[in-house]
The first five atom37 places (N, CA, C, CB, O) and aatype in JSON, in Angstrom:
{
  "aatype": [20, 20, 20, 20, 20, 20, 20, 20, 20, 20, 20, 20, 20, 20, 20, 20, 20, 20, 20, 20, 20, 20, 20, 20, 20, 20, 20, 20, 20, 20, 20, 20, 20, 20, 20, 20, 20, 20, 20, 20, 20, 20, 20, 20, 20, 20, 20, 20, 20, 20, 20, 20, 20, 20, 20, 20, 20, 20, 20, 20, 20, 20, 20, 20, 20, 20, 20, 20, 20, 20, 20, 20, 20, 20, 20, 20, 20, 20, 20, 20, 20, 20, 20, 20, 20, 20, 20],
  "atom_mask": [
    [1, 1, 1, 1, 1],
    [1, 1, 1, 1, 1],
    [1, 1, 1, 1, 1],
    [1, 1, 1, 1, 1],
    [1, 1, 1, 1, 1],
    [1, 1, 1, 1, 1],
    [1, 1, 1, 1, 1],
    [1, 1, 1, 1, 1],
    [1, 1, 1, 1, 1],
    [1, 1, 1, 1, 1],
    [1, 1, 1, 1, 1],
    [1, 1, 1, 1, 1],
    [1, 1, 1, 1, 1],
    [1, 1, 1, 1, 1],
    [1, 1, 1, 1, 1],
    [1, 1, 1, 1, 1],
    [1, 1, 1, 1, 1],
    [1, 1, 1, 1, 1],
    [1, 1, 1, 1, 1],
    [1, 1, 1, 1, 1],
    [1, 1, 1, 1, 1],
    [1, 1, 1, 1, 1],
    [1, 1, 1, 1, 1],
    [1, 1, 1, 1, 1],
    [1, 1, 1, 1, 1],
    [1, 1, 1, 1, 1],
    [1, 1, 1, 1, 1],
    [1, 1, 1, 1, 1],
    [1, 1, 1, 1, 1],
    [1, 1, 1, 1, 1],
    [1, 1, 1, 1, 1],
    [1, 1, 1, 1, 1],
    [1, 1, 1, 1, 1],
    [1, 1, 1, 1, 1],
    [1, 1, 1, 1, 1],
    [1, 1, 1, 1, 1],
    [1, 1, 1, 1, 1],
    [1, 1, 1, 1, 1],
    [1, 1, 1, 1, 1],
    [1, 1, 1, 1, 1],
    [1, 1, 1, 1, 1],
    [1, 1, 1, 1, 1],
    [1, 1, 1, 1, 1],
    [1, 1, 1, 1, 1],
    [1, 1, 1, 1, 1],
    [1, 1, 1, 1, 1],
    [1, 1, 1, 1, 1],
    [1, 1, 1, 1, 1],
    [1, 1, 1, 1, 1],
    [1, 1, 1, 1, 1],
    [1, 1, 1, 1, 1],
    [1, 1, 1, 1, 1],
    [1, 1, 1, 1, 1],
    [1, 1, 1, 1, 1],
    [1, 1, 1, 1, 1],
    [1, 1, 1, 1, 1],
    [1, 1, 1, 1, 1],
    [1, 1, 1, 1, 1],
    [1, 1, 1, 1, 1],
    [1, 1, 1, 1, 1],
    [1, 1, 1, 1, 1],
    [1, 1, 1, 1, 1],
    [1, 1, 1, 1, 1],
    [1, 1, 1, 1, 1],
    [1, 1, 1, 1, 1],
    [1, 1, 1, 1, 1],
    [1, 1, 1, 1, 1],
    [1, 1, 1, 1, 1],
    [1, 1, 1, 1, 1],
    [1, 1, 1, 1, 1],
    [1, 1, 1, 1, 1],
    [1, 1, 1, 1, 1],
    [1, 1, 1, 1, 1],
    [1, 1, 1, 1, 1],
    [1, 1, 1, 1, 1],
    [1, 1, 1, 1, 1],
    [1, 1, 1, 1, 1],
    [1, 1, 1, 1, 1],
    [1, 1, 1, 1, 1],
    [1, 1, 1, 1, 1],
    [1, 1, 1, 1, 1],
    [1, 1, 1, 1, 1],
    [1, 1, 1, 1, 1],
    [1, 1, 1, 1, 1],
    [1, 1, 1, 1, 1],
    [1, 1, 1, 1, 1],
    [1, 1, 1, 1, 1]
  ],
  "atom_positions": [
    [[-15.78, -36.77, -93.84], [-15.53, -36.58, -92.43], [-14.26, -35.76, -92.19], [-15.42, -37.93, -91.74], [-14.24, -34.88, -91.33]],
    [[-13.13, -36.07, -93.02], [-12.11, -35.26, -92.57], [-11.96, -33.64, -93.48], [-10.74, -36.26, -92.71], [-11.17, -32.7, -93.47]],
    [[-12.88, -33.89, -94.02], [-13.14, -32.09, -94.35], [-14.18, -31.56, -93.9], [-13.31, -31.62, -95.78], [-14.25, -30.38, -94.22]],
    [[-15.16, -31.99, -93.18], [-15.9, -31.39, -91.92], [-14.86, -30.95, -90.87], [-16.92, -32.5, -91.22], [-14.9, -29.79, -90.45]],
    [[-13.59, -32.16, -90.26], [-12.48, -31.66, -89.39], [-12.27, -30.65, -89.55], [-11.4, -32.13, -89.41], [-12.79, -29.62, -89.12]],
    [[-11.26, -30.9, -90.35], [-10.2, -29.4, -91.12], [-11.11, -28.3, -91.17], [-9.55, -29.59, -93.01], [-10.64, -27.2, -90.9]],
    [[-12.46, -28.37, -91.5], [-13.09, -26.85, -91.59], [-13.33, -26.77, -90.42], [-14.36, -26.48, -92.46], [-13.37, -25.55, -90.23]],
    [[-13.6, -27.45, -89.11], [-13.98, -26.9, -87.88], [-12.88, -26.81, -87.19], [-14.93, -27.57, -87.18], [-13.05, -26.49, -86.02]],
    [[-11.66, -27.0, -87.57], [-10.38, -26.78, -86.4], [-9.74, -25.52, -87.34], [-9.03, -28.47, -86.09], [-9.21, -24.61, -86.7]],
    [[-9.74, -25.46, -88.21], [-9.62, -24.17, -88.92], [-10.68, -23.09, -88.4], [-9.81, -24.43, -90.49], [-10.32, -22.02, -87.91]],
    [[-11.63, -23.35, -88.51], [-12.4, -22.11, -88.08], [-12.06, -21.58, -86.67], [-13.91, -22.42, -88.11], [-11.61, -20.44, -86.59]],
    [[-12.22, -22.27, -85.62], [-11.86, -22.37, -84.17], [-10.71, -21.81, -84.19], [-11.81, -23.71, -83.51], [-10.73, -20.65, -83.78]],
    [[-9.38, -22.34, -84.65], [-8.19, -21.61, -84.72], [-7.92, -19.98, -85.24], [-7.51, -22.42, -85.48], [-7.12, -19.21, -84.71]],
    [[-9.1, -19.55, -86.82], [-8.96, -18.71, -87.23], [-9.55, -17.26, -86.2], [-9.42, -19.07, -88.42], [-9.16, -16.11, -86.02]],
    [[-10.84, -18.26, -85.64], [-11.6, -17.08, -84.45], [-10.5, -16.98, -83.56], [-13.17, -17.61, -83.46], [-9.9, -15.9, -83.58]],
    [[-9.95, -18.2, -82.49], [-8.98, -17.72, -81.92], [-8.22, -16.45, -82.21], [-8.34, -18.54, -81.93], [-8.06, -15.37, -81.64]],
    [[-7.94, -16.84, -82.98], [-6.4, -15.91, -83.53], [-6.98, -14.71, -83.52], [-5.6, -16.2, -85.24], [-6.73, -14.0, -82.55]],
    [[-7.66, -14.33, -84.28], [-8.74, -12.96, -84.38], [-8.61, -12.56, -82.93], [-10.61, -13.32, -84.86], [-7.83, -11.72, -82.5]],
    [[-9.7, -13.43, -82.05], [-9.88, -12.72, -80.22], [-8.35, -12.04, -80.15], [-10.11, -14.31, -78.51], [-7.89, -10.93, -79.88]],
    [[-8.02, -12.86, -80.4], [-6.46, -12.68, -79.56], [-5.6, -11.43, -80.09], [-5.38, -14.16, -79.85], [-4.69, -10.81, -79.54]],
    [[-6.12, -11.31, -81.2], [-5.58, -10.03, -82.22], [-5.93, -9.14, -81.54], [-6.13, -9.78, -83.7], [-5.07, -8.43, -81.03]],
    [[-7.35, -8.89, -81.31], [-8.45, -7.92, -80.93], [-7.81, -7.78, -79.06], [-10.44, -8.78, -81.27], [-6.92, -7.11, -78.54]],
    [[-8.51, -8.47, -78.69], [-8.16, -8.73, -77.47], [-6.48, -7.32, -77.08], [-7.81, -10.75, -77.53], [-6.64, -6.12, -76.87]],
    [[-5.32, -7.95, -77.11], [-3.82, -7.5, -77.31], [-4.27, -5.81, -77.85], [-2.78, -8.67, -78.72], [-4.04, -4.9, -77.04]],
    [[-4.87, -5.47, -79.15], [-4.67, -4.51, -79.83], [-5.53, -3.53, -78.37], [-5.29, -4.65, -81.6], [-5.14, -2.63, -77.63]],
    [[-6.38, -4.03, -78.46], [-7.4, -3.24, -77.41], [-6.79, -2.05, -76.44], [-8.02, -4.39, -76.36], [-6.89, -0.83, -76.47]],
    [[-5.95, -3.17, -75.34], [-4.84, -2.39, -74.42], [-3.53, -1.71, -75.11], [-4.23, -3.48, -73.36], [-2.43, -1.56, -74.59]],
    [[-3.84, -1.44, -76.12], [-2.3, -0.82, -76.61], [-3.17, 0.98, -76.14], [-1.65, -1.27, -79.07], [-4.29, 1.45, -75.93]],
    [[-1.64, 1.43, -76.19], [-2.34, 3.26, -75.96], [-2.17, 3.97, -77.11], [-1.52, 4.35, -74.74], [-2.88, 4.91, -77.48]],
    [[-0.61, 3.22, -78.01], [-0.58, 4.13, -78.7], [-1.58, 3.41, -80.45], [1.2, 4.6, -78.67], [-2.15, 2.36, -80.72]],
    [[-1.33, 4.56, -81.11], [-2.3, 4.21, -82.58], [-1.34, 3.73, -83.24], [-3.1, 5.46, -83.52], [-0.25, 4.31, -83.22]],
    [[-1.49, 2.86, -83.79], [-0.1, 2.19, -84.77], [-0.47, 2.5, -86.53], [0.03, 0.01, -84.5], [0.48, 2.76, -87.26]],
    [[-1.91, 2.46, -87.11], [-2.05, 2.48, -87.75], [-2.91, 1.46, -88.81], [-1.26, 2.82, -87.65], [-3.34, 0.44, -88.28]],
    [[-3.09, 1.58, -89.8], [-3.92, 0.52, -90.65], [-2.6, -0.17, -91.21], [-5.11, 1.22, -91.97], [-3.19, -1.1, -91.77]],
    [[-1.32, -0.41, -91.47], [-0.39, -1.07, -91.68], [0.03, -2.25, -90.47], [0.54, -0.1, -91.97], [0.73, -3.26, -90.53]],
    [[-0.47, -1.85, -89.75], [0.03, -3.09, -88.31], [-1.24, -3.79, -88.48], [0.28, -2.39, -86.27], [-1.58, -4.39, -87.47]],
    [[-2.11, -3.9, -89.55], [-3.0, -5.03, -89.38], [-2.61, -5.7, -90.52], [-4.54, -4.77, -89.27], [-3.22, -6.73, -90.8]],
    [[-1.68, -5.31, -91.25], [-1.76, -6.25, -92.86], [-1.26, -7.67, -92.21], [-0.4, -5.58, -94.47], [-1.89, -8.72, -92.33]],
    [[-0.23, -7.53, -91.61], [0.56, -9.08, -91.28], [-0.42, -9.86, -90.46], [2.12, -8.98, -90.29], [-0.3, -11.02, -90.86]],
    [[-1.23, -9.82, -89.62], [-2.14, -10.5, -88.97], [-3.04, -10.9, -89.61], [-2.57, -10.0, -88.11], [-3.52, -12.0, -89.35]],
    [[-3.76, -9.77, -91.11], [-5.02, -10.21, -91.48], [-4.18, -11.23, -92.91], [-6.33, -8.67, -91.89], [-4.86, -11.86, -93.72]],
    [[-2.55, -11.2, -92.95], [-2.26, -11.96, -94.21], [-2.79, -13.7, -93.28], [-0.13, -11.69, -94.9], [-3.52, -14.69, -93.35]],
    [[-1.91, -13.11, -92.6], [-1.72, -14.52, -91.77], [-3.09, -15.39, -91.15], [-0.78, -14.11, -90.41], [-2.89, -16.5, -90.66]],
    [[-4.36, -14.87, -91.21], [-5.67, -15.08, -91.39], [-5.91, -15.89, -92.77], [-6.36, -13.73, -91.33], [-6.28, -17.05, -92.91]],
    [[-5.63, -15.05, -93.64], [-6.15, -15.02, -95.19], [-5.62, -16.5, -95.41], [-5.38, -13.64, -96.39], [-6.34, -17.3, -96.0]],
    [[-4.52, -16.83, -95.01], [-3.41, -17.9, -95.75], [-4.18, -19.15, -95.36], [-1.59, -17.91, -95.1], [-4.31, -20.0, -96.24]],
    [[-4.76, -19.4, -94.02], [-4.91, -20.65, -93.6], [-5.88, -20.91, -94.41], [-5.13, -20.91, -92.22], [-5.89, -22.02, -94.96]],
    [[-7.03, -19.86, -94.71], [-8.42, -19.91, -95.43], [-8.75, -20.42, -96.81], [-8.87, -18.68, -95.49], [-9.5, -21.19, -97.41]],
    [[-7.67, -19.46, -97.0], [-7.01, -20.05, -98.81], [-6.67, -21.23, -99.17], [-5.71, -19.53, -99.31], [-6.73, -21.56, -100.36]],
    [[-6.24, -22.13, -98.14], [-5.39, -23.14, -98.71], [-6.65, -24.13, -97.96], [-3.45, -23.23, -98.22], [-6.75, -25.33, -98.23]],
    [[-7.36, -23.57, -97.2], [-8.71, -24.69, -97.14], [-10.07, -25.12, -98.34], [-9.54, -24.09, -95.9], [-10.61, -26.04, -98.94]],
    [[-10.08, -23.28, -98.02], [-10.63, -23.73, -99.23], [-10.87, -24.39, -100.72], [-10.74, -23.32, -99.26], [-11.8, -24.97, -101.28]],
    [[-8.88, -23.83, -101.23], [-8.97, -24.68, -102.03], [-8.47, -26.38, -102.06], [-8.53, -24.01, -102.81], [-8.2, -27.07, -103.04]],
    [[-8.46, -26.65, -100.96], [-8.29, -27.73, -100.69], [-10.07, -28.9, -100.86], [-7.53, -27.45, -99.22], [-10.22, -30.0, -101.41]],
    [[-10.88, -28.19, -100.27], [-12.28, -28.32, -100.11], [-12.93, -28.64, -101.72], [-12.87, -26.84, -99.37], [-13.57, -29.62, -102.12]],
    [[-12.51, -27.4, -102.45], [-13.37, -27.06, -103.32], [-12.47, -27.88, -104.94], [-13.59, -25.15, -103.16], [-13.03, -27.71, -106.03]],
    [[-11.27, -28.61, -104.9], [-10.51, -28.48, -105.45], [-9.71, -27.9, -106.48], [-10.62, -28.93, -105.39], [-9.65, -28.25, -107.66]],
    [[-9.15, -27.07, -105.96], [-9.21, -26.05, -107.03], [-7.65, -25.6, -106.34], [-10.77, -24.76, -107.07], [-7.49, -24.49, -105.84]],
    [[-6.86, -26.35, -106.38], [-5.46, -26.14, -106.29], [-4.43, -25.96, -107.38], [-5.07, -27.05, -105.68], [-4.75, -26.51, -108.43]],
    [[-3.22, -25.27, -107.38], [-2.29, -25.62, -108.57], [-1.52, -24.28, -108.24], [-3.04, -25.83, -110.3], [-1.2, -23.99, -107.09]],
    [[-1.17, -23.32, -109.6], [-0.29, -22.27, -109.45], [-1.45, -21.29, -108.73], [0.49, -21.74, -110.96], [-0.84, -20.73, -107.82]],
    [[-2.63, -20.9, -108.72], [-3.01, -19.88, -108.56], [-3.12, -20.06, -106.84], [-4.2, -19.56, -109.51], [-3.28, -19.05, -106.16]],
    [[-3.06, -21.0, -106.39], [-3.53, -21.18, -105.14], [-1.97, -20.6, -104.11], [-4.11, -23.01, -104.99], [-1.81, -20.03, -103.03]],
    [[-1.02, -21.18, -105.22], [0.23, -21.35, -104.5], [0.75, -19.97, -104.38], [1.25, -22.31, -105.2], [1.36, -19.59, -103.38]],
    [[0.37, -18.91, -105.86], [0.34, -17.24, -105.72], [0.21, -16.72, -104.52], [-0.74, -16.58, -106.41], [1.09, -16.17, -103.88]],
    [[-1.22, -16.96, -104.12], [-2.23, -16.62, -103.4], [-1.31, -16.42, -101.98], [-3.5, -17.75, -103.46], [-0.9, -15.42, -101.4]],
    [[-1.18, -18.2, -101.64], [-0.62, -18.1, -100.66], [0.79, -17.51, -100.39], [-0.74, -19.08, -100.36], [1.02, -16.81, -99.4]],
    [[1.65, -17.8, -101.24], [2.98, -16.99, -101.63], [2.56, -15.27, -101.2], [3.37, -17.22, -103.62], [2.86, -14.7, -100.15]],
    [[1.87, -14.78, -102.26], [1.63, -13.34, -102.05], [1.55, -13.11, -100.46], [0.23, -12.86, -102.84], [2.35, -12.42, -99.83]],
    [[0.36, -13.85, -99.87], [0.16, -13.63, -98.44], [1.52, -13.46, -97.24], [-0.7, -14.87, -98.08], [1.78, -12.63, -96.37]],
    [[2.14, -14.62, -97.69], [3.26, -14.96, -97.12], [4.27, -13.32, -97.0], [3.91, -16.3, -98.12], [4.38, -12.53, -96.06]],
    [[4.92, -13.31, -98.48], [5.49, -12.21, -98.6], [5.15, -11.12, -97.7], [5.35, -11.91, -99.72], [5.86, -10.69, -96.79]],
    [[3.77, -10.62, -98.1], [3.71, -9.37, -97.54], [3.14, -9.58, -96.35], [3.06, -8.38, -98.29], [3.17, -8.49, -95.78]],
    [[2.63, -10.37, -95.65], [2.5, -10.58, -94.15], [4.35, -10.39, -93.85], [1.63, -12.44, -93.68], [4.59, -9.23, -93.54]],
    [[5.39, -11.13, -93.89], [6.61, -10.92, -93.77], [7.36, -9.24, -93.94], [7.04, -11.87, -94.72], [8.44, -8.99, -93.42]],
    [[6.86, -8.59, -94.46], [6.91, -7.2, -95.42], [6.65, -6.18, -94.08], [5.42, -7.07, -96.93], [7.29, -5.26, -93.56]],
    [[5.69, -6.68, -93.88], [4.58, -5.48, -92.72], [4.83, -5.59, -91.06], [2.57, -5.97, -92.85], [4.52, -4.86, -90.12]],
    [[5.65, -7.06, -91.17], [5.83, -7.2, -89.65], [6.95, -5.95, -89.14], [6.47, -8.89, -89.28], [6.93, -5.86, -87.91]],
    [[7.82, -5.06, -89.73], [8.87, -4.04, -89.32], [7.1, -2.79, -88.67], [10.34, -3.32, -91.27], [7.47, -1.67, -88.3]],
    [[6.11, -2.93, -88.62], [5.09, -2.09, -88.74], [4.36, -2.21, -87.23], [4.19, -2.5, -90.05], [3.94, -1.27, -86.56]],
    [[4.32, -3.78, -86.87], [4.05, -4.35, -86.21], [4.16, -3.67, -84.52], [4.66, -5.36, -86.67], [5.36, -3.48, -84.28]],
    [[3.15, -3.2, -83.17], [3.4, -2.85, -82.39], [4.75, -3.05, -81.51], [2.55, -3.03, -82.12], [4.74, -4.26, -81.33]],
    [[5.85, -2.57, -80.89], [6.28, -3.3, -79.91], [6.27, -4.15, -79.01], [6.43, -3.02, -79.63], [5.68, -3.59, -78.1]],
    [[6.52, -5.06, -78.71], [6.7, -6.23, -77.65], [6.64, -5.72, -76.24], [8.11, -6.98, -77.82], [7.77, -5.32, -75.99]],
    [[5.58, -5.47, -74.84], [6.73, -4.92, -73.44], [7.5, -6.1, -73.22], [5.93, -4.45, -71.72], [7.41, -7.33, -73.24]],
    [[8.33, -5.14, -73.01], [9.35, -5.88, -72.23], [8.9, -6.85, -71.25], [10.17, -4.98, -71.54], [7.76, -6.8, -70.78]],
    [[9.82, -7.8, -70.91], [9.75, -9.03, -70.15], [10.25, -9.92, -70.1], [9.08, -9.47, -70.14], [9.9, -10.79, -69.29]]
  ]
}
């Protein structure tokens, strides 16, 4: 039961996040590039990773890479990231 949860409030959260990506990027005018998506799609990747291997069990160093790596370079790419308007 509680990994039926976790996979359906994970999923819900992960679509969220996506709309909302999509959604925001939509109204921008200017082109930013294929680098202003790495930090959003790390930050996707991470929650997924650590479900799955949570699910499937299959945790330890490689999982912790995984997520580490994500981390890093989601952190890396945010200088890439559109401007904020003001407000």
């Amino acid at each position: 039961m509680l990994e039926l949860l976790m996979l359906v409030i994970t999923v819900v959260l992960v679509a969220g996040y996506i709309y909302l990506i999509y959604k925001k990027r939509k109204n921008l005018k200017k082109e930013y590039g294929w680098k202003s998506y790495v930090t959003p799609g790390a930050f996707v990747i991470a929650p997924l990773v650590a479900l799955f291997s949570y699910l499937f069990e299959f945790g330890g160093i490689a999982t912790w890479f995984i997520l580490g790596v994500c981390f890093i370079t989601g952190a890396f790419f945010t200088k890439y990231l559109p401007e904020p308007k003001g407000g």
